[in-house]
NUSE-531909 format. One line per 8 residues: their letters; for each residue x, y, z of C-alpha. Coordinates in Angstrom, 1 decimal. Each point is the difference from the previous one (the first is absolute). Example, Ala and Ser with C-alpha at 12.3 -4.5 7.8 and 13.67 -1.06 7.14 Angstrom:
2
as	12.3,-4.5,7.8 ~ 1.4,3.4,-0.7
//
This chain:
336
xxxxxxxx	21.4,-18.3,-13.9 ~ 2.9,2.7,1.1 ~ 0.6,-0.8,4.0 ~ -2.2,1.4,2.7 ~ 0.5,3.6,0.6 ~ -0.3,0.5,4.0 ~ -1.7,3.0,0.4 ~ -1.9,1.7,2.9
xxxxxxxx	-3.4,0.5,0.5 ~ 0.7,3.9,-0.6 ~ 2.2,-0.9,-2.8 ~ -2.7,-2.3,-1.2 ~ -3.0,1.9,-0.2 ~ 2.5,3.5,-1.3 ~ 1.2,-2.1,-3.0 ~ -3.4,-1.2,-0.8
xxxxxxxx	-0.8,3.5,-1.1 ~ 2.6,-0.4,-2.8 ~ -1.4,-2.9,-1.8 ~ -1.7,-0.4,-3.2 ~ -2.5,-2.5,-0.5 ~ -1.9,-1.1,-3.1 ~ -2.9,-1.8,0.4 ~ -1.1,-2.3,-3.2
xxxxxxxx	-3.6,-1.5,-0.2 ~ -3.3,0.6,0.1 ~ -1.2,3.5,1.8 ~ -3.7,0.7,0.1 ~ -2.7,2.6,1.5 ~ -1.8,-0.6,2.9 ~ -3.4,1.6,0.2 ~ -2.4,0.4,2.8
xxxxxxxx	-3.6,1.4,0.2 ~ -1.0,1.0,3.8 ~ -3.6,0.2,0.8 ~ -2.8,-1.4,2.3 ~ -3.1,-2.3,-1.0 ~ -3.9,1.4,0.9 ~ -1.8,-2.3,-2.5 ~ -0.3,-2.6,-2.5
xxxxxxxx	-0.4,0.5,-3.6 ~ -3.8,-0.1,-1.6 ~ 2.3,-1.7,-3.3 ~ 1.3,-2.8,1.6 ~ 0.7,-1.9,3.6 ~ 3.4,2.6,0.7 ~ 0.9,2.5,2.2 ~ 0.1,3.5,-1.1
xxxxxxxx	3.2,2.1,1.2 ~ -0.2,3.7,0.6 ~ 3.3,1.2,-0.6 ~ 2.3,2.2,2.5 ~ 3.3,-0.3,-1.6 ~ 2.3,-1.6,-2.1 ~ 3.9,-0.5,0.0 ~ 2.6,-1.4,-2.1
xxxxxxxx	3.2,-1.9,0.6 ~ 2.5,-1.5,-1.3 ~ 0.0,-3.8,-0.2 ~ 2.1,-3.0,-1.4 ~ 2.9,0.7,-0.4 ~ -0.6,3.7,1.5 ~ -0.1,-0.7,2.9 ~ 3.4,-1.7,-0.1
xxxxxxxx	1.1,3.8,-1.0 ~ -1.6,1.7,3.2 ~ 2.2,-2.6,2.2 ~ 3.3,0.5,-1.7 ~ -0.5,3.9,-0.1 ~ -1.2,-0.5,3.8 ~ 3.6,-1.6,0.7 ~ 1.4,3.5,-1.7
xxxxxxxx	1.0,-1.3,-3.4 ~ -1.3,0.1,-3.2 ~ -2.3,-1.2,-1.6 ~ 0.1,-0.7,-3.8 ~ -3.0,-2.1,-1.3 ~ 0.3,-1.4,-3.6 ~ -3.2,-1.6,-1.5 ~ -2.3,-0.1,-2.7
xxxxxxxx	-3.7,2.1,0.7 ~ -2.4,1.3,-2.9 ~ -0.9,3.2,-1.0 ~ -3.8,-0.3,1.4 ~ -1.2,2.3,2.5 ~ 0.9,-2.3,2.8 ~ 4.0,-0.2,-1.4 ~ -0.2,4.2,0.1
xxxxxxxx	-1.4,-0.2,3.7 ~ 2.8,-3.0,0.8 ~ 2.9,2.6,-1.4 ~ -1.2,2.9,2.2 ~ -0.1,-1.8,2.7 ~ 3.2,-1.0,-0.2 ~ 1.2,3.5,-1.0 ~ -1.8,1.2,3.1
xxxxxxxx	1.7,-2.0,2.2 ~ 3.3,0.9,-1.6 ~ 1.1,-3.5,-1.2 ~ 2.3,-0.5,-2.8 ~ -2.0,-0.4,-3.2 ~ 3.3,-0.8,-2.2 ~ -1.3,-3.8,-1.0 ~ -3.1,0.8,-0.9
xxxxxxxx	-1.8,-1.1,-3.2 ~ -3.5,0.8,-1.3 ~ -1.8,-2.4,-2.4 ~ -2.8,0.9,-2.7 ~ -0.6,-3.8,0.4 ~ -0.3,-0.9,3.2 ~ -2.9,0.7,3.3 ~ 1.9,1.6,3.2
xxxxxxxx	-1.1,-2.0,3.0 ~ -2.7,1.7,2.3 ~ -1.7,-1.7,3.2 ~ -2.5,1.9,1.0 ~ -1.4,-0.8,3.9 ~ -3.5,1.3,1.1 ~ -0.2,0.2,3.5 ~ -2.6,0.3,2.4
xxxxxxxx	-0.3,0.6,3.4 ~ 3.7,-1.6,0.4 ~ -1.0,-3.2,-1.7 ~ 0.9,-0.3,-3.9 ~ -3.2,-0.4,-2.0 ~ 1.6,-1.0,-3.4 ~ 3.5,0.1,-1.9 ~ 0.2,1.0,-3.7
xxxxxxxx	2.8,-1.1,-2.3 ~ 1.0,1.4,-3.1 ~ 3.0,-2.2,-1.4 ~ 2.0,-1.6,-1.7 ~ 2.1,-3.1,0.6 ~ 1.3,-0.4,-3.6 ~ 3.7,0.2,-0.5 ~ 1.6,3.6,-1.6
xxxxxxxx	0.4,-0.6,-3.6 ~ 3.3,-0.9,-1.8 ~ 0.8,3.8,-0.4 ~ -0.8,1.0,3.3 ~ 2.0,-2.5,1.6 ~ 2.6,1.3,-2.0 ~ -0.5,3.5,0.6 ~ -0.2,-0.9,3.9
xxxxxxxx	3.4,-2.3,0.0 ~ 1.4,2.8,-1.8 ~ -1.1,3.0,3.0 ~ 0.9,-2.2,2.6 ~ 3.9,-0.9,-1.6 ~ 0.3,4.3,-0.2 ~ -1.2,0.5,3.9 ~ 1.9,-3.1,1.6
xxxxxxxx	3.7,0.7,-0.4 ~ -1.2,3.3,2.1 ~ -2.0,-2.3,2.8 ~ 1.3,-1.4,2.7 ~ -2.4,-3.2,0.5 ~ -2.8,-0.8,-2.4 ~ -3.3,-1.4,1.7 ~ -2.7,-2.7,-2.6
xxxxxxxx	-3.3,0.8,1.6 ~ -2.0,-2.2,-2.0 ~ -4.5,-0.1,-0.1 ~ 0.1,-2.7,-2.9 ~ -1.4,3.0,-1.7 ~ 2.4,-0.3,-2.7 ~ 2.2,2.9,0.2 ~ 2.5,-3.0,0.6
xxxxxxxx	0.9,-3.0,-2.1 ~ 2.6,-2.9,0.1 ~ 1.5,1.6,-3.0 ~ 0.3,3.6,1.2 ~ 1.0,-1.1,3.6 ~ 3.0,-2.3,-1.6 ~ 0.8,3.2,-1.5 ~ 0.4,2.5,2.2
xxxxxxxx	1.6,-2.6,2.8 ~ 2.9,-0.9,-2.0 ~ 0.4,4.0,-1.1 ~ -0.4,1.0,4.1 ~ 2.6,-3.4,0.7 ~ 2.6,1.6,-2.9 ~ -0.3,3.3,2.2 ~ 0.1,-1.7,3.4
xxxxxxxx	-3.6,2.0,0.9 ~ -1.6,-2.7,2.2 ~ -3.3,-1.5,-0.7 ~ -2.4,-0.3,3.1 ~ -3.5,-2.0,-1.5 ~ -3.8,0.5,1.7 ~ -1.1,-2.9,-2.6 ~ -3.7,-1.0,-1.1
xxxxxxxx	-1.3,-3.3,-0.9 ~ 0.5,0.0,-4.1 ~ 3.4,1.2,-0.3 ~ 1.1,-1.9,3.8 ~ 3.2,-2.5,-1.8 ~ 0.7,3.2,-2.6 ~ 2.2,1.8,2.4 ~ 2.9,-1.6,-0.3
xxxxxxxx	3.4,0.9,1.1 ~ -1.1,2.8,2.1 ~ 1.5,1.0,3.2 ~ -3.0,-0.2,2.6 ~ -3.3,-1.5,-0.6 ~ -2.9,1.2,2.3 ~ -3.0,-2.2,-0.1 ~ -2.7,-0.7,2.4
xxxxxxxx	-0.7,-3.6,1.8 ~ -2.9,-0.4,-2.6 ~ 2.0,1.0,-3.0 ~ 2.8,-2.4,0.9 ~ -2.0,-3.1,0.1 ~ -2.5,1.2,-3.3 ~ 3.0,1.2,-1.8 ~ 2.1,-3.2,0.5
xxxxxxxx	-2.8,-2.2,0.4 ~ 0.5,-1.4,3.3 ~ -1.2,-1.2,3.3 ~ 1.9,0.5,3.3 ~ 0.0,0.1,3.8 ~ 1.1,3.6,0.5 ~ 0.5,-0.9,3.4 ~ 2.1,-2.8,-0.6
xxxxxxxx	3.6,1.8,-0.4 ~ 1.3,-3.1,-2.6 ~ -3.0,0.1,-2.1 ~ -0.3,3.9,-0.2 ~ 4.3,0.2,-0.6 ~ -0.5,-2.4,-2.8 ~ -2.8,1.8,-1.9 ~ 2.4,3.5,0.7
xxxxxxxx	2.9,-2.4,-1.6 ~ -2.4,-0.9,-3.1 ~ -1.0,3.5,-0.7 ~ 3.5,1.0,0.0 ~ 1.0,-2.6,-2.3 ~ -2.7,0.3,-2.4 ~ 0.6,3.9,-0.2 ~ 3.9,0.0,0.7
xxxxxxxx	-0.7,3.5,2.0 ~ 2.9,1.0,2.5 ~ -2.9,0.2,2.8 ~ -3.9,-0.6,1.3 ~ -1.9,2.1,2.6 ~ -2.9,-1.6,0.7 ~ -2.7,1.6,1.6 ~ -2.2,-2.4,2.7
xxxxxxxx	-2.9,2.4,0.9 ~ -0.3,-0.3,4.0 ~ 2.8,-2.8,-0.1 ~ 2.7,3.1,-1.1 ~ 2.5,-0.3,-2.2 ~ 3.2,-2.0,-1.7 ~ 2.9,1.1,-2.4 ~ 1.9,-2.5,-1.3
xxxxxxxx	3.2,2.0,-1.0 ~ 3.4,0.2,-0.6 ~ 0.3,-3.0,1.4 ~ -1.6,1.1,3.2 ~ -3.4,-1.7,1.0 ~ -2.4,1.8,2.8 ~ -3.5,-0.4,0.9 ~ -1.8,3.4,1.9
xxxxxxxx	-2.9,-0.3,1.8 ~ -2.5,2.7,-0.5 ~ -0.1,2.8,2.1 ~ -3.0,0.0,2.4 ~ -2.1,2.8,-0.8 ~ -3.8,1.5,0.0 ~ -0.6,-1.1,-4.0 ~ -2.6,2.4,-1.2
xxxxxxxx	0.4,-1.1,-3.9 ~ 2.4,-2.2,-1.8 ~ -0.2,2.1,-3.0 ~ 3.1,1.0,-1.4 ~ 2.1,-1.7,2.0 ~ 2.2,-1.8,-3.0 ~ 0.6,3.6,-1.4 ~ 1.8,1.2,3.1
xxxxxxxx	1.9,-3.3,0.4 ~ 1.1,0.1,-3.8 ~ 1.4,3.4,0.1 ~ 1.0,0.3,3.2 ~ 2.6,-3.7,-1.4 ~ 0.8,1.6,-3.2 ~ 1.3,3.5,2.0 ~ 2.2,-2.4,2.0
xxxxxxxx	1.0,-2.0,-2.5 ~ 1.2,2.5,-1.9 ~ 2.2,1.4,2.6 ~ 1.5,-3.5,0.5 ~ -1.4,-1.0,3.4 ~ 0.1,-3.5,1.6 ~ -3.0,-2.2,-0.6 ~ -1.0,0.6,4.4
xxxxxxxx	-0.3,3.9,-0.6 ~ -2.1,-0.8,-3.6 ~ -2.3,-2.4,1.4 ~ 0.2,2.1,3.8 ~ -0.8,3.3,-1.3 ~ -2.7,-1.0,-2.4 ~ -1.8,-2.3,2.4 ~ -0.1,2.6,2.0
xxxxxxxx	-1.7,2.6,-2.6 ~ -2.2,-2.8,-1.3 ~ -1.7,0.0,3.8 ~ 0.4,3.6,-0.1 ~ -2.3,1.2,-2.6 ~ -2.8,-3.2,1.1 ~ -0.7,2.2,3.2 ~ -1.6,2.6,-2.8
xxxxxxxx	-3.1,0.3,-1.8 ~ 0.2,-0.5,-3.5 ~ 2.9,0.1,-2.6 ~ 2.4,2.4,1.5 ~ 3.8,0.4,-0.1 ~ 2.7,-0.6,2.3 ~ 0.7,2.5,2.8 ~ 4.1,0.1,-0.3
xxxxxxxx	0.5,2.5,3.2 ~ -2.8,-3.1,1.7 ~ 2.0,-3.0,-1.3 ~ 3.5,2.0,0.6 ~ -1.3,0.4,3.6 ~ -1.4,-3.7,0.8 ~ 3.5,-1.6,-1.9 ~ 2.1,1.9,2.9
xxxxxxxx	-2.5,-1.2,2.1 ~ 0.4,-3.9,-1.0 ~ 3.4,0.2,0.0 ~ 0.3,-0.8,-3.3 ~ 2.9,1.7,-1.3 ~ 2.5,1.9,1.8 ~ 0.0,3.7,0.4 ~ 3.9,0.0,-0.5
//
């Protein structure tokens, strides 16, 4: 990594709005169906749902998008989606939204994810998926390796948000990491549990406490500082990645990182819904990383975005005039 950039909080948040960020992996629809429940079926032991309303959103990997164009950049999503009805819906909504379409590929042969949520009366009757989790083929991997080497030289920080979905594989990950290390376009990883040791020689890798002990397949105290260091030490090792920000739920978080180590507790706040919460950390790290700041302002700012967006309702993205306002507030970067 180039040496930290000491910036200002002003400075900061006016130079995010410069950046380009392309997001790789798996984006998806989100679909929910409003309504309220006055009977039971006569064909079988289920409620029926009158409908008021239905919404779509963008999930996955979308979401990731919101955030980073939240922070002022933008967003560039590269993927693979079919050319169903679902994929058409997925590309509007992204064209809607005004998000960076550049990367992305439609496929005759494969399903566009779609998960479908009926709710009633605030309490989610059933979820329907339509999916895939197969790999791209051969020629799609090629086709998306290829999109992704035109956009990076152009990007400032490229972001993995992997669903095991199988936008991603070791092969086109190995890829596109040594092109983006050849161009010096840092590589900041949200990993998933099939692909977990694929990400090798990337600059920071973002799991949660979960996905460290299933992806390296190990046991440990998280409380006990040795034992927790150690597992950081073999995941570092095993991936040779520059950095790890782990995410600790209510326990905060810790970057491991340029040879800085810091643990952050979690801010104390009124959690309406966790939801989310790994998107705004991840883009809020990548933003940072990209303009070279030190691993305290990295882990600082997107703790603090993380607990941010809990104290919402749903999926939503980050507030960047909220977490601008409660970073002065912290003290956690200097206004000058």
């Amino acid at each position: 990594m180039s040496p930290v950039l000491d910036l200002s909080i002003d400075e900061l948040f006016t130079q995010f709005d410069s950046l380009r960020v392309l997001i790789i992996g798996d984006v998806m629809l989100d679909s929910y169906v409003w309504g309220r429940v006055e009977r039971i079926s006569p064909e079988a032991p289920v409620p029926v749902v009158n409908v008021d309303r239905r919404e779509r959103r963008l999930g996955g990997a979308g979401n990731v998008l919101l955030n980073v164009q939240a922070l002022g950049a933008e967003a560039i999503i590269c993927s693979v989606i079919g050319t169903d009805a679902p994929g058409d819906l997925l590309e509007q909504e992204l064209c809607d939204r005004g998000l960076n379409c550049d990367g992305l590929i439609r496929s005759h042969d494969r399903i566009t994810t779609i998960k479908e949520r009926i709710i009633a009366s605030s309490q989610q009757v059933v979820r329907v998926d339509t999916e895939t989790d197969r790999y791209i083929t051969d020629a799609e991997r090629t086709q998306l390796v290829a999109k992704a080497k035109e956009l990076i030289p152009s990007c400032h920080v490229i972001i993995f948000e992997d669903y095991d979905k199988g936008v991603l594989s070791k092969e086109a990950i190995a890829e596109i990491t040594d092109f983006a290390n050849e161009q010096r376009v840092p590589t900041v990883v949200d990993p998933k549990k099939r692909n977990f040791l694929s990400y090798q020689n990337t600059t920071l890798f973002k799991p949660n406490l979960k996905e460290l002990r299933e992806g390296l397949k190990l046991d440990f105290d998280v409380d006990d500082a040795s034992e927790f260091q150690a597992a950081v030490d073999q995941l570092k090792q095993a991936l040779h990645v520059s950095g790890a920000l782990i995410t600790l739920s209510e326990r905060g978080v810790f970057i491991d990182f340029n040879d800085q180590k810091l643990k952050l507790p979690a801010h104390v706040r009124q959690i309406a819904d966790v939801s989310g919460a790994g998107d705004t950390v991840i883009s809020i790290a990548a933003c940072c990383v990209a303009l070279r700041q030190s691993p305290a302002i990295i882990a600082g700012l997107s703790n603090l975005g993380g607990g941010l967006v809990c104290e919402s309702v749903g999926v939503v993205p980050i507030d960047k005039a909220q977490l601008k306002q409660e970073a002065i507030e912290a003290g956690l970067i200097p206004n000058s």
